[in-house]
N, C-alpha and C positions, 0 to 999 in steps of 0.2 A: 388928643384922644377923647378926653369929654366932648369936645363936640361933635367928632364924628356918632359916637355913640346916640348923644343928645338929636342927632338929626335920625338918627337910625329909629327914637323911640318915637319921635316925633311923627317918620312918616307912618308906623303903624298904626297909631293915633287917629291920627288923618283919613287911614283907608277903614278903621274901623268904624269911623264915624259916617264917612261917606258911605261907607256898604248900608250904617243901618236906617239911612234915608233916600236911599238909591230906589229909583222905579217908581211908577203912574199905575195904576190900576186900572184896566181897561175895561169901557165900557162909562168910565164918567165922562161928564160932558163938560166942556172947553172954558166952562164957568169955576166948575169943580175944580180940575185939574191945573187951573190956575192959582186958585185958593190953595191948594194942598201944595202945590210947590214956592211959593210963600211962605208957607209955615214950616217947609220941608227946611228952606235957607235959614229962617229964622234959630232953628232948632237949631243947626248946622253950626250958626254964630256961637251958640249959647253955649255949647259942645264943647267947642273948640279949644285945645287945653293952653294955656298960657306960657311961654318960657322959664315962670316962675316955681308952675306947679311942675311941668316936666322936670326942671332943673331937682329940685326935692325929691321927685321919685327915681332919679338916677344915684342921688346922692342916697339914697335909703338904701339900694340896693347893692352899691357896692364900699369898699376901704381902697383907699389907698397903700403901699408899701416903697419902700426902697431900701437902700443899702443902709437908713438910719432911724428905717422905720418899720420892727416886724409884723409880722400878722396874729392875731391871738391866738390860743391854744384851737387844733382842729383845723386851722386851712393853710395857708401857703403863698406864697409870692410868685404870680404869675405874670408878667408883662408889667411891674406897679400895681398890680389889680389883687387882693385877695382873694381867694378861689377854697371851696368846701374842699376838705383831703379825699383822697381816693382811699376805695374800700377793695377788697377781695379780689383778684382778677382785672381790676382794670387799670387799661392801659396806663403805663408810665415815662416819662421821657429825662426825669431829672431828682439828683436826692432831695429828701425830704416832699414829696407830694402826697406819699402814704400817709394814711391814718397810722395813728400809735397800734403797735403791735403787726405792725407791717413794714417792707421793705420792697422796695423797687428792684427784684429779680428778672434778666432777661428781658425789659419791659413790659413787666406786669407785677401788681402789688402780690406781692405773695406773705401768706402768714409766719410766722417763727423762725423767719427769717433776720439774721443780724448784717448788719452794714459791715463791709469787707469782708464777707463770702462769697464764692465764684457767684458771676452773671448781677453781682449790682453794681452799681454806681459808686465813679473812685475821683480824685482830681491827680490824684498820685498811688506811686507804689508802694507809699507805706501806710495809706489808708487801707491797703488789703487786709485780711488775717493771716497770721504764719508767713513761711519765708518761702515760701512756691508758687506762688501768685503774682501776678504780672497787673500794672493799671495802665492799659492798652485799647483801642478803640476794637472796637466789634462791628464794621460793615453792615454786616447781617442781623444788626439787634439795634444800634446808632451809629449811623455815622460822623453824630458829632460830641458824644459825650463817651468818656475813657468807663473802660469797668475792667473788672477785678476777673481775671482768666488766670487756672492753674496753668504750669509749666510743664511740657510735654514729658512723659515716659521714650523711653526706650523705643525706639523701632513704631512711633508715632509719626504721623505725616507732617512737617514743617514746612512745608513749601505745597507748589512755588510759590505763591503767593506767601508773604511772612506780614502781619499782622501785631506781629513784636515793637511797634515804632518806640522813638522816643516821647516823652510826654514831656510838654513845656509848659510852663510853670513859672510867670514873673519875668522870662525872658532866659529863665537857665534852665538847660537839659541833664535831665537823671543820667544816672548810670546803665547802660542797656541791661533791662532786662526777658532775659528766655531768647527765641522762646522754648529751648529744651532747658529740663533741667540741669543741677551743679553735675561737672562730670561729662555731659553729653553737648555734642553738636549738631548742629542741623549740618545733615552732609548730603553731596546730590548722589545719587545712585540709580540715575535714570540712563540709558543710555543717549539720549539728546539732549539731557541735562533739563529736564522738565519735572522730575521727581527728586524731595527730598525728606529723609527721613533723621529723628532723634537716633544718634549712636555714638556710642564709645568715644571719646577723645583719641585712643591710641587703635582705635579699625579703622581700616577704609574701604 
């Protein structure tokens, strides 16, 4: 990873350098323009930033992180990388990338908001708050990190499509949760069997 980066700074280095000694002025004459391109290479050399020093300004720039090593107050663990938290509205894909006094809502930091209320970020079911809330993936918001969805009312759409999975966890699966509430089933009532809504245990 450092050294993909490390070539990455390197070649803008390079073209920065080249751009600011780039081109002949026209109109001098083939004495001239030879001296000036001479001097142009010369510069060029002297320019040229060293392994050493690129190596230093990668290292200034960024921290390292892993599983035994956090980030300090205000940023986050992003690929090993430390990264500034996100503020107000922006986007989010994972808990913890919000700034303090924010949470990761529907993928987007939103303010006064607490971790395990609907639409953030869950790794389980009992990371939610209260006991109507399901830690389920959401398609439509992630499709690869579980959150926190209440459990359908009465004569709510549950189908076809059920979005209820189980969540795994260390190699063991929870107990299904939803996705209608206690009391209620997802029943079909389509005539092709393409609709299904939250109802009664004992209707059909």
């Amino acid at each position: 990873m450092f050294f993909k980066l490390g070539l990455f700074v390197l070649t803008l280095k390079l073209f920065d350098t080249v751009a600011a000694f780039r081109g002949i002025k026209k109109g001098n004459s083939p004495k001239e323009q030879s001296s000036a391109g001479a001097s142009r290479r010369r510069q060029f050399i002297l320019h040229m930033p060293s392994p050493w020093h690129f190596r230093a300004m990668v290292e200034a720039g960024t921290e390292e992180c892993n599983v035994n090593k956090d980030c300090p107050a205000g940023k986050f663990c992003d690929v090993h990388t430390c990264r500034a938290c996100l503020h107000d509205r922006a986007a989010c894909h994972f808990i913890g990338t919000c700034c303090e006094g924010y949470a990761c809502q529907y993928g987007q930091c939103t303010k006064g908001i607490q971790e395990g209320e609907p639409g953030t970020y869950c790794d389980r079911t009992s990371d939610c708050l209260g006991k109507e809330s399901c830690c389920i993936r959401e398609i439509s918001v992630n499709p690869h990190t579980s959150m926190c969805k209440p459990m359908l009312n009465e004569f709510e759409s549950c189908g076809p499509i059920n979005l209820f999975h189980h969540v795994y966890t260390g190699g063991m699966v929870e107990p299904d949760c939803g996705p209608c509430k206690v009391g209620l089933q997802c029943k079909n009532v389509g005539t092709k069997g393409l609709h299904f809504i939250c109802l009664k245990e004992d209707e059909e």
